[in-house]
N, C-alpha and C positions, 0 to 999 in steps of 0.2 A: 854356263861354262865359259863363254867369252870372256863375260867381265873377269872369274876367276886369271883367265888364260894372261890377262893385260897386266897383273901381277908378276913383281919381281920374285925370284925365289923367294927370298926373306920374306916379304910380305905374304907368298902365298902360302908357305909353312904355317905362317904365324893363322893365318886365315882358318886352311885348315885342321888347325889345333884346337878351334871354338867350333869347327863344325860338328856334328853329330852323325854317326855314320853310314844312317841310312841316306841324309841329305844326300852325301856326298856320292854315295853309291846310285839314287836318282841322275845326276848332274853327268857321274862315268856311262850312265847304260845305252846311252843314244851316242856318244861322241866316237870322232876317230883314233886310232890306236895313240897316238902322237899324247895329245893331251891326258887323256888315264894315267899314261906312262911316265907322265912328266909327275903328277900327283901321285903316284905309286914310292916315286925315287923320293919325294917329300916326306911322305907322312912315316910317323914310327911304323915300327914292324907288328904293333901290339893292334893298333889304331887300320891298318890295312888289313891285318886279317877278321878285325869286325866287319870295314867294307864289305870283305868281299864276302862275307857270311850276308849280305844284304842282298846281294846281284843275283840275277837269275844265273843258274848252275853254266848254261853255255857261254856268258858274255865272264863267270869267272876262271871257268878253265881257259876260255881265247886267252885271258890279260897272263893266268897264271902260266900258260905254256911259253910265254915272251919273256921269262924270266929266264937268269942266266944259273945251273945247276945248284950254283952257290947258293945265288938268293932261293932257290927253292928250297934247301935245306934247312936254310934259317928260319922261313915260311912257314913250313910244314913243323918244324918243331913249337913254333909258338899258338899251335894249337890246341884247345882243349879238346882230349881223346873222342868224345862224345864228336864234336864240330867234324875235328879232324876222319872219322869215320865214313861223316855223312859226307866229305868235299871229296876222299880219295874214291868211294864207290861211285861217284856220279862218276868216272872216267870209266873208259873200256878197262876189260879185265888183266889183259896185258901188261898195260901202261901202269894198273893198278900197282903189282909187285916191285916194278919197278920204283915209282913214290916210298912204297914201303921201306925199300932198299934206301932211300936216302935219311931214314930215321934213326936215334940212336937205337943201338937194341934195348934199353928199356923201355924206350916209348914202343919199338916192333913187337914187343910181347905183349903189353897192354892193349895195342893195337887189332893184333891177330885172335887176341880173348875176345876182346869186345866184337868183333866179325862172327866168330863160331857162334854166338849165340842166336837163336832164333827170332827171327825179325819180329813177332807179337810179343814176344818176351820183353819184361822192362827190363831185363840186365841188356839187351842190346842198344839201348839209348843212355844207358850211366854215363856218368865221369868216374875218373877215375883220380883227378884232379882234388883231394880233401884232403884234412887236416882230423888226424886223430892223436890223443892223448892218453897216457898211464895214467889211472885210476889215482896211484897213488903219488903222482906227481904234485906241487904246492903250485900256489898261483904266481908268485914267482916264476918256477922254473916251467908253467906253461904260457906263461905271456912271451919269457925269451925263446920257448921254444917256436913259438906261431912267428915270431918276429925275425929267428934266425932261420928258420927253414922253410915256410911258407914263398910259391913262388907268386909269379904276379899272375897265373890262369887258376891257383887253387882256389876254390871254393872254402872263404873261412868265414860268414856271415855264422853259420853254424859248424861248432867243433866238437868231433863224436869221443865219449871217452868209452876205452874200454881197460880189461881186465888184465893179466898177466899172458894169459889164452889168446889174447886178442879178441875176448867175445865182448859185446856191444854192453855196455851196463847204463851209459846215457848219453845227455849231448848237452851243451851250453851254447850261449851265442856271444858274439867277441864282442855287445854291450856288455854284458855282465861278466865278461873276463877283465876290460878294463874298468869295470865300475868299483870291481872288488878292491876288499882292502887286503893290504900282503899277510896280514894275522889270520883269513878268511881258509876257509879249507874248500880244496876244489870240489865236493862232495857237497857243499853248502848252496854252491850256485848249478849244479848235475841237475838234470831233468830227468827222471829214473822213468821217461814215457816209453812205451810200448809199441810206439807208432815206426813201422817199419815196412820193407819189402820184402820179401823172401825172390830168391834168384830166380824161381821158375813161375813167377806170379805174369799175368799177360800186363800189357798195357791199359786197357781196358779197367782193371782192380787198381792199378795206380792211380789212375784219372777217377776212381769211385774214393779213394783214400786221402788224395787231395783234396777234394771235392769237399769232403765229409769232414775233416779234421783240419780245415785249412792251416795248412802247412807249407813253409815257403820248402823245404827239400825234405827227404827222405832217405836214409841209409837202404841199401840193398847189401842183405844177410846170405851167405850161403846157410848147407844145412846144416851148420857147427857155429851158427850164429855169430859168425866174424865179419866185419867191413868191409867189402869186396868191393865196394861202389856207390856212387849219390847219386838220386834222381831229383830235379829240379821241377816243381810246378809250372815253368815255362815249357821245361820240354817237353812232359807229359800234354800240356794244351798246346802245342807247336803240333805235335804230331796228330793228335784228336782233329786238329782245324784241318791238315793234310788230307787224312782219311774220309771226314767230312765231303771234303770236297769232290775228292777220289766218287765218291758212295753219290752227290750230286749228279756228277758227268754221266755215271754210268743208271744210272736212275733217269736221263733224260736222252741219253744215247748221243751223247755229244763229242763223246772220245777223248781223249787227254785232252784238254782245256792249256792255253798257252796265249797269254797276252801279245805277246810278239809275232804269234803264227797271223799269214796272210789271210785274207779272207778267202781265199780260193784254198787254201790249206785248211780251214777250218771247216768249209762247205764241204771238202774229199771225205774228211772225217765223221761227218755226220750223214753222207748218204747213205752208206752201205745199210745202216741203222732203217733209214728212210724208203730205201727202195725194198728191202725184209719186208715191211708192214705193207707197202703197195701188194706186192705176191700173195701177202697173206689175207687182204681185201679182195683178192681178185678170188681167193679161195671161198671167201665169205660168199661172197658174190654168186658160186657155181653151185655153193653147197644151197643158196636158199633159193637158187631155179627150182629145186623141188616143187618149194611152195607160192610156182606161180599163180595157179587157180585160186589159191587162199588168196593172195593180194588181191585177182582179180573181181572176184567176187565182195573180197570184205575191204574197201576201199578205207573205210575208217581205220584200219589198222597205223595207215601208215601218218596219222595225225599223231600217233603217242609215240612212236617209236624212238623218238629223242628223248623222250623220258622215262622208257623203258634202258636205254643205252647208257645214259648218264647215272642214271642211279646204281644201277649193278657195277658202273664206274667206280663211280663215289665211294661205296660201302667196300670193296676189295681194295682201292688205294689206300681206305685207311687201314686194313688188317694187313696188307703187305707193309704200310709204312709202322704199325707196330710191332710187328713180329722180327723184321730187321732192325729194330731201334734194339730189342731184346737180346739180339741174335748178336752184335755188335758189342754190348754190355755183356756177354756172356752171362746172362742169364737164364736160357736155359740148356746150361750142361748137366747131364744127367737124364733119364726117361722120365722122373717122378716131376722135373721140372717142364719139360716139356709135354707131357701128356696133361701139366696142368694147365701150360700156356691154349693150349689147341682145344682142349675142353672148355675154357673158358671162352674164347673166342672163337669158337663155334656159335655157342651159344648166344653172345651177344649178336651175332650175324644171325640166328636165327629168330632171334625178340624182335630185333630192328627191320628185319624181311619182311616179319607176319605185321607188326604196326605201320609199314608203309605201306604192305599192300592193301590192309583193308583205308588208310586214307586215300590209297592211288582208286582201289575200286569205287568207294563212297564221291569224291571230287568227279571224276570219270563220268559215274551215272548220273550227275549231277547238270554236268556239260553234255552229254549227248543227250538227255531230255532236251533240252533250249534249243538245240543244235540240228541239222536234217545230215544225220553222214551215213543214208541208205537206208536198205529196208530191215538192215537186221537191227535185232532188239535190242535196245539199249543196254536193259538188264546183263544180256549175256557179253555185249562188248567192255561192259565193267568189270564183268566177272572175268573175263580174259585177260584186258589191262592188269585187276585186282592180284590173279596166282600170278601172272606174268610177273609181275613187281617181286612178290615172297620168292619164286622160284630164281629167279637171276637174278636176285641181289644174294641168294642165300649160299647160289652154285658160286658167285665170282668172293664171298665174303670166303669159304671155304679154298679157294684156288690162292687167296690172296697167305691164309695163315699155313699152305701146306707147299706150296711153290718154293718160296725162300727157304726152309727146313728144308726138302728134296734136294735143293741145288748147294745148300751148306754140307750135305751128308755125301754130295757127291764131287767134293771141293771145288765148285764151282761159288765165284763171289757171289752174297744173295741180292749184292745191290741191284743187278742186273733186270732183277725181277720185276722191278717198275717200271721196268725201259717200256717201250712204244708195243714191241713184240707180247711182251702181259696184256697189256691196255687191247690190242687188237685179237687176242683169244679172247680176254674178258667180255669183248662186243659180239664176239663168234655163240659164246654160250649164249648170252643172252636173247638174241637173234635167233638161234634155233628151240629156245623154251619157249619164245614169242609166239613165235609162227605155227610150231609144232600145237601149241594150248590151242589154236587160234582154227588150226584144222582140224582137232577133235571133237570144238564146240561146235562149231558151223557146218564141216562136209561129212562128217560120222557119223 
């Protein structure tokens, strides 16, 4: 930022006109107000609000509240709907309307549509920024029409044509608008595809539609099959990466996650997470005084017990990280989908139970012959290890596929399920199938 700063105007315009805008947005996000403000006043108004579509949401509402009404207006207009949505809700609610108020009313109508809709919904991430075309118009009059009317935020890479109705009949892309020849009929270069959104389709179906028919955007159809809106395969994976992430933090109990948070901010957010699972150890802990006579007595027990823990670990982490993989894909909506998922992977928890335990019992008796860990029988301390293994890998395989569905059905997010507070019930069950096997073989 220095060397930028040692530039004359002229020269630092010119500078950053070859920058790219996330560089630049790097270079603003540590600096003092001074310098931002000086590069703010340089660069176009097209080219600054790419910036600031770069910077983390707090360092671009600081720069944007230093503007003067004026420049917010011009600002906020040169937004596309979609951007513009995501920059005016990161402010408080308040301030919100107020922003809106500086809009023209076309843009505050498309604005306040694109709001009402439901945040898993894809119609709440459209543009509303396209270019559509009369069926029966010649290529002539739709090259001047993209040329006379398209603005500089419209999305024209692909131009959707429709009918008298306004209903969707196809799309073309502005290679093949300008490749054609003026004799060519707009019908000759239409792509009569089928590939679309309907308005109340989630997120989730976009990101399976792009996915599957790679597709650089996608029309969003109400239910009268008319062009309401485009969804972009950036945005659909912009937000997929978000959620992602989102579904991370709270899968490790880390809290909102923030590059710029202090460490002392970051350690606040991850304790309450941390000190849950101490309380709930300590629970462990009173619940297995029961069977202190068992330990005392069968001192071997507590050689496997890490392998009794980890494994009923292992096998529920992966049926909770399938069943939320599922859960997230909407996959299974519906009982007939879900009574399939849970059947299914029930079962696989119970194949992989009973084949660990009989290798856990087989290795087991294998090492306590070699081995002197008391006076009790080898045989039956394998045979205890052996159910121990089928039993708590089959209880935590089960808590792993019905945990997440319980906390989805109770709108509770299911990522949560993985957190620290799973993991330390997971070890609770285990723990008491252990000990519990361990005191009916031995003191009954």
């Amino acid at each position: 930022m220095k060397e930028l700063m040692r530039l004359n105007d002229a020269q630092l315009k010119k500078e950053l006109a070859k920058m790219h805008p996330y560089d630049i947005a790097e270079k603003m996000k540590d600096s003092s107000s001074d310098a931002p403000m000086r590069i703010i006043r340089l660069m176009s108004l097209n080219k600054t609000v790419e910036v600031f579509l770069e910077l983390p949401e707090d360092v671009s509402r600081n720069y944007f509240n230093l503007l003067t009404e004026s420049q917010k207006k011009s600002f906020l207009q040169e937004f596309e709907t979609d951007d513009l949505k995501h920059f005016i809700t990161s402010f408080e609610e308040d301030y919100q309307m107020y922003l809106i108020s500086l809009l023209s009313k076309s843009k505050q109508a498309k604005l306040r549509l694109l709001m009402s809709y439901d945040e898993e919904k894809i119609a709440s991430i459209m543009s509303t920024d396209f270019v559509i075309i009369n069926q029966n118009s010649s290529i002539k009059d739709a090259t001047a029409y993209v040329i006379n009317t398209s603005k500089d935020r419209d999305f024209i890479d692909d131009i959707f044509v429709v009918d008298d109705d306004n209903v969707l009949v196809g799309s073309f892309s502005l290679k093949d608008l300008i490749s054609a020849r003026a004799s060519d009929s707009l019908e000759s270069i239409t792509d009569n595809t089928n590939n679309y959104l309907k308005i109340d389709d989630s997120i989730n179906t976009g990101f399976k539609k792009f996915k599957n028919y790679a597709e650089k955007v996608l029309p969003v159809l109400n239910e009268n099959r008319q062009v309401i809106g485009i969804v972009t395969a950036d945005d659909v994976l912009n937000i997929m990466i978000l959620e992602h992430e989102e579904d991370i933090e709270k899968m490790t109990g880390v809290g909102d996650y923030d590059e710029s948070s202090s460490a002392f901010v970051r350690a606040y957010q991850r304790v309450p997470w941390l000190l849950l699972s101490v309380v709930l150890n300590l629970v462990i802990a009173l619940l297995l005084s029961v069977f202190e006579r068992t330990l005392v007595e069968v001192v071997a027990l507590i050689m496997f017990q890490p392998m009794i823990l980890g494994m009923a670990g292992n096998i529920g982490s992966q049926s909770i990280a399938v069943t939320i993989l599922k859960l997230s894909h909407d996959e299974l909506e519906g009982k007939k989908a879900e009574k399939r998922h849970i059947f299914k992977e029930i079962g696989i928890g119970l194949l992989n139970s009973i084949a660990i335990g009989i290798v856990g019992f087989l290795l087991s008796y294998g090492v306590l012959n070699f081995t002197n860990m008391g006076d009790q029988s080898p045989l039956l301390l394998a045979l205890t290890i052996g159910l121990s293994l089928t039993g708590g890998m089959f209880v935590s395989a089960m808590a792993g596929v019905f945990i997440p569905i319980i906390l989805e059905k109770m709108k509770v997010d299911p990522a949560i399920a993985s957190g620290p507070i799973i993991s330390t019930l997971n070890d609770l069950f285990a723990l008491l199938i252990y000990f519990g096997i361990a005191t009916l073989i031995f003191l009954l």
